[in-house]
C-alpha positions in Angstrom: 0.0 0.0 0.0 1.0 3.1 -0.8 0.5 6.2 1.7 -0.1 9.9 2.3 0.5 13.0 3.9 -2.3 13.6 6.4 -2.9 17.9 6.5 -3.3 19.2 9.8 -7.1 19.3 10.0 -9.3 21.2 12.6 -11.0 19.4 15.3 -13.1 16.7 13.9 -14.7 18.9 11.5 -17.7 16.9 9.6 -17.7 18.6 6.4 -15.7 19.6 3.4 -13.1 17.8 1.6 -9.2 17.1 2.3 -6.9 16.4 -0.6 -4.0 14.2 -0.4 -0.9 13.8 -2.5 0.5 10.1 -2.7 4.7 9.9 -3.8 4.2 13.8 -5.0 1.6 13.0 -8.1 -1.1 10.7 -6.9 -4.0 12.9 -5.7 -6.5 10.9 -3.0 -9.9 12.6 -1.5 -11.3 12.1 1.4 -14.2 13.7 2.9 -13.5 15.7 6.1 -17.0 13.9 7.3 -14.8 10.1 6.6 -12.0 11.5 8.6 -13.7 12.6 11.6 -15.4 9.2 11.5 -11.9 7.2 11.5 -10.8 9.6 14.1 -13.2 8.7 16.3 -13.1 5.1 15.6 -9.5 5.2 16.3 -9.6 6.9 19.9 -12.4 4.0 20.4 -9.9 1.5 19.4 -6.8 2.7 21.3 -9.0 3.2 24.9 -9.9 -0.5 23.9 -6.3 -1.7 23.5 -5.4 0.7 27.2 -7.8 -1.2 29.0 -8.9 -4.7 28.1 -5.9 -6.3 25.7 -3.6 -8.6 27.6 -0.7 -6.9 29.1 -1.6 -3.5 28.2 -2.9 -2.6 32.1 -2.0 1.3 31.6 -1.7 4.3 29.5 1.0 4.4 26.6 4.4 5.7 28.3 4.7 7.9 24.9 3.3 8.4 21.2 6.6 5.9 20.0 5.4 3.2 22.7 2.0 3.7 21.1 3.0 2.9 17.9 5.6 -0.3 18.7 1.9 -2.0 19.6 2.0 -3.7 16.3 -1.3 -5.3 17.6 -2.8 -1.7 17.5 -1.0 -0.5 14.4 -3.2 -2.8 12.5 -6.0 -1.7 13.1 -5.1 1.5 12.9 -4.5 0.7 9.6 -7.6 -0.9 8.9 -9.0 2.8 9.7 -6.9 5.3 8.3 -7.4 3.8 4.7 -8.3 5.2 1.1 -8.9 2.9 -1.9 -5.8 0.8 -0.3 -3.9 4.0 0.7 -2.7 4.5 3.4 -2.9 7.7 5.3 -0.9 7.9 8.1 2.9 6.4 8.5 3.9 4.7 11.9 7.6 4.9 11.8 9.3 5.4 15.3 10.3 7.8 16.5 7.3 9.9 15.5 7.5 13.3 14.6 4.9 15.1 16.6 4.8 17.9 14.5 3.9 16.1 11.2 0.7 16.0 9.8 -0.1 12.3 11.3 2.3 12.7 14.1 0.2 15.3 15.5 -3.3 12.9 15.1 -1.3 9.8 16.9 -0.3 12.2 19.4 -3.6 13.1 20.3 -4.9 9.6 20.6 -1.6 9.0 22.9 -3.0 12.3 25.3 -6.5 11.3 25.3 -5.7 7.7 26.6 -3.3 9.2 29.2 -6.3 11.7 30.3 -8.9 8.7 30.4 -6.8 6.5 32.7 -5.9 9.2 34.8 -9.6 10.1 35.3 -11.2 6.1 35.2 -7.5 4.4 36.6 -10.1 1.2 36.4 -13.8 1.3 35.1 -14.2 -2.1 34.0 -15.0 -1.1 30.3 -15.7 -4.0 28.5 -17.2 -2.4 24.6 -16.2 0.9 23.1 -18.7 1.5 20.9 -19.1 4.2 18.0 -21.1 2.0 15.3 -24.6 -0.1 15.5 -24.6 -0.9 18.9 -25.4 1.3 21.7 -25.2 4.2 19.2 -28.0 3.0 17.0 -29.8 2.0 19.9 -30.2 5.2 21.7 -30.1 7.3 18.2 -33.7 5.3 17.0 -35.1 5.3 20.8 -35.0 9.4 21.1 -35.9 9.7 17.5 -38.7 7.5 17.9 -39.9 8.2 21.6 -39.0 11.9 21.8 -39.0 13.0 18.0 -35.6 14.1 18.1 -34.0 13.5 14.4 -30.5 14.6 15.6 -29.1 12.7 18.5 -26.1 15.2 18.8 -28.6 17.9 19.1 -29.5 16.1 22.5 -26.5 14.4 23.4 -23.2 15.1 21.0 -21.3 11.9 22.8 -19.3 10.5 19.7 -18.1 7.0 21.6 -19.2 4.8 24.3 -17.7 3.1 26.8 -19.8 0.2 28.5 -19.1 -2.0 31.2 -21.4 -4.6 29.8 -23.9 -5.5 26.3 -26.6 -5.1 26.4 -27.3 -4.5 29.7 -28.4 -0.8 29.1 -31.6 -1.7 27.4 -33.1 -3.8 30.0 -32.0 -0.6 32.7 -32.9 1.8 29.9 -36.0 0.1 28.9 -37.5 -0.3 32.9 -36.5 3.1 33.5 -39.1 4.0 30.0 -42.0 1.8 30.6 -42.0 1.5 34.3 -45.3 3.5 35.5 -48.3 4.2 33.8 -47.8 8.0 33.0 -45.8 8.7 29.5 -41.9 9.2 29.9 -40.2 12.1 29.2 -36.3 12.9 28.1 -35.9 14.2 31.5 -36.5 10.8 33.0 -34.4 9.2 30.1 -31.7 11.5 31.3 -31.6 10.8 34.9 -31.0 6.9 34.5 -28.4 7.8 31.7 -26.9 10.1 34.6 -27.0 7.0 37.3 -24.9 5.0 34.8 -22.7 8.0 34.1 -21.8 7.9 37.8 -21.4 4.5 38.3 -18.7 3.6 35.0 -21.2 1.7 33.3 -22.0 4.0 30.3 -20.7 6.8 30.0 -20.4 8.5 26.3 -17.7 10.9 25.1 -17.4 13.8 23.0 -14.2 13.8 20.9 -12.3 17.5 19.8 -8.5 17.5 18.7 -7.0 18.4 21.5 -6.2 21.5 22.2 -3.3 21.8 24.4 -0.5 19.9 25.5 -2.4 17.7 28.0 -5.7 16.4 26.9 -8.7 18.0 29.1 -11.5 15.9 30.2 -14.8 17.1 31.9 -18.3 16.1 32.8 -21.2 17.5 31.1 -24.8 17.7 32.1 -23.8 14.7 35.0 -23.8 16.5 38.4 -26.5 18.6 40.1 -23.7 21.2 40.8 -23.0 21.4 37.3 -26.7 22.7 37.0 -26.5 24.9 39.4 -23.4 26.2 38.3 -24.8 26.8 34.7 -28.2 28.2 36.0 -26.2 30.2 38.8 -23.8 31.5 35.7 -21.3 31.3 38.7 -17.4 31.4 38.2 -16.0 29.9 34.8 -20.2 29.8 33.2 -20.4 33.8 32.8 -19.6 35.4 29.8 -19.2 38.7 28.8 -19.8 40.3 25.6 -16.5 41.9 24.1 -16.2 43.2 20.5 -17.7 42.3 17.8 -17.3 42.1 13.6 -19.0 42.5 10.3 -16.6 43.5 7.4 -18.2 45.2 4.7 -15.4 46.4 2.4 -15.9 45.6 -1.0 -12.6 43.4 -2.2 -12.2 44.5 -5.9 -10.2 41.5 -7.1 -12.3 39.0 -5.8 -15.7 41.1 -6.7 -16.8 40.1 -3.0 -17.3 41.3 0.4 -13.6 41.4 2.3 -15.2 38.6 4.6 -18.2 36.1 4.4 -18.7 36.0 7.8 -19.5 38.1 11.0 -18.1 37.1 14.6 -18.6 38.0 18.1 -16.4 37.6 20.9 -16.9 37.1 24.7 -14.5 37.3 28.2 -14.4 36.2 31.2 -14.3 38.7 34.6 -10.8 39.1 33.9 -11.1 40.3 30.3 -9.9 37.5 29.1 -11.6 36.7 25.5 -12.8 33.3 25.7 -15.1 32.2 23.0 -16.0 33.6 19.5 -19.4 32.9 17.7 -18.9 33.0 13.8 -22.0 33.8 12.1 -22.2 32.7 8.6 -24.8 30.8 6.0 -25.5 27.5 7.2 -24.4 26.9 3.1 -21.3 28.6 1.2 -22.8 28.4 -2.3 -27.1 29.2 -1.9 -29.2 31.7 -0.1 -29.4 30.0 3.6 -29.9 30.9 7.1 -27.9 31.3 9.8 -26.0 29.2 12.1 -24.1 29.8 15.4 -21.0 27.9 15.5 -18.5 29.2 18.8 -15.1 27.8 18.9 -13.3 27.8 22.3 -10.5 30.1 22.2 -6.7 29.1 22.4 -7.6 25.9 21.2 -10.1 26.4 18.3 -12.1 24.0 20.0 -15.6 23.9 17.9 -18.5 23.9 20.8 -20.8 22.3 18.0 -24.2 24.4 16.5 -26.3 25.5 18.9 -29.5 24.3 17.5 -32.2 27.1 15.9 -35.6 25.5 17.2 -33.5 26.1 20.9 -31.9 29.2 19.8 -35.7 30.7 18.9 -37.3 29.2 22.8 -34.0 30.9 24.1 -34.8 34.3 22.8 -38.6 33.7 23.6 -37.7 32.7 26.9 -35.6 35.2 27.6 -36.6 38.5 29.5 -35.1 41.9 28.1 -34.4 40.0 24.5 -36.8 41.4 21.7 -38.6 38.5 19.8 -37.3 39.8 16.6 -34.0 39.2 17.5 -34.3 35.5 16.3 -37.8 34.5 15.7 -39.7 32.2 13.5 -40.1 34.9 10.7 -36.7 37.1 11.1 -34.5 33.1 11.4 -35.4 32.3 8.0 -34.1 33.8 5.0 -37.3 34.4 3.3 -37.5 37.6 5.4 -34.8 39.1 3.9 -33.9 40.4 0.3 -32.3 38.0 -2.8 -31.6 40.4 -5.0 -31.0 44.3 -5.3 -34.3 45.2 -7.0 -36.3 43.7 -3.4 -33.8 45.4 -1.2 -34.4 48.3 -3.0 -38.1 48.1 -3.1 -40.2 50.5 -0.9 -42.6 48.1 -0.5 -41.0 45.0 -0.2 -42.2 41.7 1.5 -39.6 41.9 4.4 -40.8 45.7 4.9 -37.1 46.6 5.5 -36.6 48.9 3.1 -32.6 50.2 2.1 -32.4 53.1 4.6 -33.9 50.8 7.8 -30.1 48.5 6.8 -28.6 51.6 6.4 -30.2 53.2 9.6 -28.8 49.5 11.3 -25.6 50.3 10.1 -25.0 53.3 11.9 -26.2 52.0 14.8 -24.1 48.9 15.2 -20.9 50.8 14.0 -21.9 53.7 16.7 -21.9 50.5 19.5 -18.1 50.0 18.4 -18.7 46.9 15.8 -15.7 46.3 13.6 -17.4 46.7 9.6 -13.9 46.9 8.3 -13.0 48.6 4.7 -16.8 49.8 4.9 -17.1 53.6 6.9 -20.1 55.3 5.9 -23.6 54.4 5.2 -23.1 55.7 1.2 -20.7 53.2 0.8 -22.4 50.4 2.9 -25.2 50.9 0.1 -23.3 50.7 -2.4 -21.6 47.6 -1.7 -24.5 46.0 -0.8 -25.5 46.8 -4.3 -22.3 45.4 -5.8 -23.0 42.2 -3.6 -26.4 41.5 -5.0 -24.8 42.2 -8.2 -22.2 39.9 -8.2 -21.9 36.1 -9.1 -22.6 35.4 -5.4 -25.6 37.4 -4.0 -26.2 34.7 -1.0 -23.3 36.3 0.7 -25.2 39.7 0.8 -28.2 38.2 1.9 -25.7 36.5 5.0 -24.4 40.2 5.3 -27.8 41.5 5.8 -29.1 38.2 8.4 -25.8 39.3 10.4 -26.9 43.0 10.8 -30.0 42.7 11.5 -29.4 40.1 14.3 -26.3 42.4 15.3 -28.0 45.6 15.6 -31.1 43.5 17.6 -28.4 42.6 19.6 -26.1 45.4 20.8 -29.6 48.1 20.2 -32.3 46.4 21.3 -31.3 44.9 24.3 -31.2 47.7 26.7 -29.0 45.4 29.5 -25.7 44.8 29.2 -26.4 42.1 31.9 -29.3 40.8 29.5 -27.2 40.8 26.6 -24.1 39.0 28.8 -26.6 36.1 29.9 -28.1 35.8 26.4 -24.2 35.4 24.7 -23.8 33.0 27.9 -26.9 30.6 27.3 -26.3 30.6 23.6 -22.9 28.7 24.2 -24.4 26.3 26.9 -27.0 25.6 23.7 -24.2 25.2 21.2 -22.3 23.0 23.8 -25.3 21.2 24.9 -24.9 22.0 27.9 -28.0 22.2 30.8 -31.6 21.6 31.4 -33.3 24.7 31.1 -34.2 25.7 27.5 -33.9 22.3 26.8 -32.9 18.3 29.1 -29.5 17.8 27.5 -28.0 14.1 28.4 -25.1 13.4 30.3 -21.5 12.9 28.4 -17.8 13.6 28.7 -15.8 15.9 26.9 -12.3 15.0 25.5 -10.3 18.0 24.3 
């Protein structure tokens, strides 16, 4: 088999494509979606090797000791293959800074994390296919309507002391009673077994410093209260925020695609950063908010929209139109230059209300880059829905509004602080408020 050089990717990112030169002329694809999935098969496979293969009774000493497992190198193998390419190289010693040095790395600091923090659970399946995984994905879909099971619970591998013990607990725990179960209830067993080593599922991120980080998510009742409390490390603060609106003459486009807000801690430390941006690159879309950890670039996940519209309805001090059913989608704003223009459009936004919006957020200190006065914020909007690419204007537009509901609109700062900090415990799935998250760890 031949093999390739493996590009530094970010954290298990489940879209896109990665190109790959074999020998310096064979080109190999692979979707970023297929590499995330072998990375998280892989972690499964090495925590299986660390704790039930004869002989192996602790954590790797090193990423070389990792590798000299021949036992584990093949299947690694068996994972990190393209149409009989292989993708990573296993040579000792490993180079730590190479493209695939950097992935066996992580796996080595993740195992060393996980036996620090479960010395001896008594693990006996590591599961990320069929399995548990299936299981639980059909029973929420089916008994709590929930299509996406990482929109409830993001845990990308389980650990199990024994199969398939869970479904008898998990099964008594649904149908014992005569009143209808709710995910609350489903949660609460899923917590006990948590607490007692005999599930307990894991969310997998690249690790983002030296030492692999592991903690517990939506487990403990002081975690709650924590959460709910916004006490210590769960308060954020807004901090600055971005919308570039140059026009970039070569490239006939906006200077950015995106917008971005940032938040700190007490200590004015920036911590996390939302990017807002099309849910699509190439098509009129909404929005999504996507924060990333900071010093890390440790994606939190989406925060989902149905949650993200009960949030801002639940919310006291947060205007409705800041993200409701009609300003979320799209349809409420312009496709082309003509309706923006229009006096009488659909939306009833007409081109002075942006331009009115404009003013306001750059008077509240956002960042719109190459773009300084409202003549020439209109007229690049007009060269945006001109171009080959209008979607993008139509993203410029979703982010303005939303910005200028945010930073004018909400009267608070407080308000506005717990509103940026609820949004990340959404996007983290984190708590039990706007929605009953389950329990999971988080490797990173």
């Amino acid at each position: 088999m031949s093999r390739v050089r493996v590009p530094s990717l970010p954290p298990l990112i489940n879209s896109g494509m990665a190109n790959f030169t074999v020998n310096k002329k064979e080109s190999v694809s692979v979707t970023a979606a297929a590499l995330t999935s072998m990375q998280e098969r892989a972690t499964a496979k090495v925590l299986e090797f660390v704790y039930t293969k004869a002989g192996k009774k602790n954590a790797y000493s090193d990423v070389n000791d990792l590798c000299k497992d021949k036992a584990l190198v093949a299947e690694l193998k068996k994972i990190f293959v393209q149409n009989n390419t292989q993708l990573f190289s296993y040579d000792t010693p490993v180079d730590i800074k190479s493209p695939e040095g950097e992935w066996l790395e992580n796996f080595f600091q993740q195992q060393k994390t996980m036996i620090a923090e479960y010395p001896s659970p008594g693990w006996k399946v590591f599961n990320r296919d069929g399995g548990f995984m299936e299981y639980i994905t059909d029973l929420v879909r089916v008994k709590f309507n929930i299509s996406k099971k990482d929109s409830w619970d993001p845990a990308d591998i389980w650990l199990i002391k024994k199969s398939p013990f869970y479904r008898k607990k998990i099964e008594k725990a649904m149908t014992t009673g005569s009143k209808q179960k709710t995910i609350k209830e489903l949660n609460a067993i899923m917590r006990t077994m948590f607490k007692n080593k005999e599930l307990v599922g894991v969310s997998l991120k690249k690790i983002s410093t030296k030492v692999a980080r592991f903690d517990r998510i939506n487990v403990d009742e002081s975690f709650f209260k924590n959460l709910e409390n916004k006490s210590g490390n769960f308060n954020y603060l807004f901090s600055r925020a971005n919308l570039k609106l140059g026009w970039n003459t070569s490239k006939k486009n906006f200077e950015t695609k995106d917008g971005n807000i940032w938040t700190k801690d007490g200590k004015d430390n920036e911590n996390y950063k939302f990017q807002l941006k099309g849910n699509q690159g190439s098509d009129f879309t909404n929005l999504k908010f996507e924060p990333v950890a900071l010093g890390g670039a440790a994606f939190l996940g989406k925060a989902p929209l149905d949650l993200v519209e009960k949030l801002v309805k639940d919310s006291e001090g947060v205007p409705n139109d800041l993200f409701s059913k009609k300003t979320r989608s799209n349809t409420y704003f312009p496709k082309s230059f003509a309706e923006y223009n229009s006096k009488a459009g659909k939306n009833q936004l007409t081109a002075a209300k942006y331009g009115e919006m404009f003013t306001r957020i750059k008077s509240a200190g956002v960042d719109t880059g190459g773009c300084t006065n409202v003549a020439q914020f209109q007229e690049n909007i007009k060269k945006g829905f001109n171009s080959s690419e209008p979607w993008n204007t139509q993203t410029k537009l979703m982010i303005l509004f939303f910005l200028d509901q945010l930073l004018s609109s909400i009267k608070l700062p407080e308000i506005r602080n717990d509103f940026l900090t609820d949004l990340i415990f959404l996007a983290s799935k984190a708590g039990r408020q706007i929605s009953d998250f389950g329990p999971f760890g988080k490797l990173y």
